[in-house]
C-alpha positions, 0 to 999 in steps of 0.5 A: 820444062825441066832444065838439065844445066851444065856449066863450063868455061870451055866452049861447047859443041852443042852436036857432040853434047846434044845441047838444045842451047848453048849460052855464050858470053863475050864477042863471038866468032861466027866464021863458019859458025852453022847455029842460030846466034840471038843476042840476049842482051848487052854485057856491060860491067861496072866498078863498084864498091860497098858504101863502107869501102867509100867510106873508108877510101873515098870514091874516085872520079878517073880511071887512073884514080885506080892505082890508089884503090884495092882491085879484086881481079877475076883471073883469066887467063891473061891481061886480068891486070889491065882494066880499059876503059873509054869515053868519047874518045878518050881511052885509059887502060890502068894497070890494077893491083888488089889483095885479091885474084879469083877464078870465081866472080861469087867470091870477088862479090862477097869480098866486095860487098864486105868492104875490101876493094873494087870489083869491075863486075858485069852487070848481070851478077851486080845489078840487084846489089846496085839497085838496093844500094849494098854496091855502089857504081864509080867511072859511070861515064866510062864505058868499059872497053876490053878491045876495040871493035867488040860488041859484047854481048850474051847470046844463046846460040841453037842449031837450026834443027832447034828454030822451031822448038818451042821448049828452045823458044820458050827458054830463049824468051824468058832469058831476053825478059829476064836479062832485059832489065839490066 
């Protein structure tokens, strides 16, 4: 199989593109969506920080802890500032601040991992540096809580012409056992 990768923020019409698959992260609209939507797995994220930041700073045990500690944000567009998070019922959003915003999550993990703040990171991109422990979780009995009623997710959306394609299954297969470990 040859993978010709294109990435993107915007969203992309897999018909004008002639895309096979169409990664998509996040809660998905699907009024009038006319493609095949799987859910690849769940999008969960974690704070964490290196051991050398606990170590300087100490690790918190509530959200509102935040307010004390250097947050390394991903800027979207906007509400990047405001990190909500729950458990039971109990729901916190916390107006973070850091010496850090960036547009790309790879440069929020190397400063990170070099000691200088928190990051609130999905697990995919994190979970290798958790598991060896260069990355340490915090607020684990917090779910991280964007809006209500989203089920955030990673999906792979493919138009119904692709259902049996074996290049389209074959690729969809690897992605769930791949992203099912985290």
């Amino acid at each position: 199989m040859q993978l010709d990768l294109k990435l993107s923020d915007a969203l992309s019409n897999p018909v004008e593109e002639e895309l096979d698959v169409v990664i998509r992260l996040g809660n998905l609209d699907r009024s009038g969506a006319s493609w095949i939507v799987r859910k690849l797995t769940a999008y969960t994220r974690e704070v964490c920080g290196s051991p050398s930041y606990f170590q300087q700073y100490g690790k918190l045990d509530h959200p509102n802890e935040l307010v004390h500690h250097n947050c390394l944000r991903f800027s979207y567009s906007t509400g990047y500032e405001i990190w909500r998070f729950k458990r039971d019922k109990e729901v916190c959003e916390v107006k973070v601040n850091g010496s850090l915003v960036a547009n790309n999550s790879e440069v929020l993990r190397q400063v990170c991992l070099d000691g200088a703040g928190l990051i609130l990171m999905p697990t995919w991109l994190i979970g290798e540096d958790i598991r060896v422990g260069r990355l340490q979780t915090v607020l684990s009995d917090f779910q991280f809580y964007p809006q209500v009623d989203m089920d955030m997710g990673i999906y792979a959306l493919y138009l119904p012409n692709r259902r049996h394609s074996l290049r389209v299954q074959t690729f969809i297969d690897f992605l769930v056992q791949r992203l099912g470990y985290l």
